[in-house]
N, C-alpha and C positions, 0 to 999 in steps of 0.2 A: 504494500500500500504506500510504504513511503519514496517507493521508486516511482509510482505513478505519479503522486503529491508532484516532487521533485523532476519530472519531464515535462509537468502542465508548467510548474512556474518555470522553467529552461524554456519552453517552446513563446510563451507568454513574453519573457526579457528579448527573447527575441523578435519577435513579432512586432513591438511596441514602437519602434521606429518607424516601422513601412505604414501600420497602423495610424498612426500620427502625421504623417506627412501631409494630409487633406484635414480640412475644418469644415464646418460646416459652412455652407454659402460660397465658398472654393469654385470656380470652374475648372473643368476638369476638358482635356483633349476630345475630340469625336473618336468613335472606337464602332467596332462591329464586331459582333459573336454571331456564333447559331444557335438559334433559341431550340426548346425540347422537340420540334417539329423539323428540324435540322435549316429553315428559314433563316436568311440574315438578315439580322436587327440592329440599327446604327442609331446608337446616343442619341445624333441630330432627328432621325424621325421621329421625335417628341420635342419639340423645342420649348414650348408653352407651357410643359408640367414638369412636375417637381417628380423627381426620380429617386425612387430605392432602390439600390442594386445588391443583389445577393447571386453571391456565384457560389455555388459548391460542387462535390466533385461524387458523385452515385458508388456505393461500393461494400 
């Protein structure tokens, strides 16, 4: 247990940088992914609304 404890905060100290690097209200670059329907989806095709973006990884 204490080796799990001990890779969350490892993974966390490190994380905390990349994490930090945006604030909210931040612009951020145009980008394009494929959404779950394997479609590309570009940032800029929402220009007007306020975006949440959540990536994860299926596994």
């Amino acid at each position: 247990m204490k080796k799990v404890l001990l890779l969350i905060l490892l993974t966390l100290t490190l994380a905390l940088p990349a994490i930090s690097g945006y604030q909210i209200g931040d612009r951020v670059s145009d980008f394009t992914l494929r959404d779950s329907d394997g479609s590309l989806v570009s940032y800029s095709d929402y220009p007007d609304l306020i975006k949440f973006i959540v990536f994860w990884q299926p596994g």
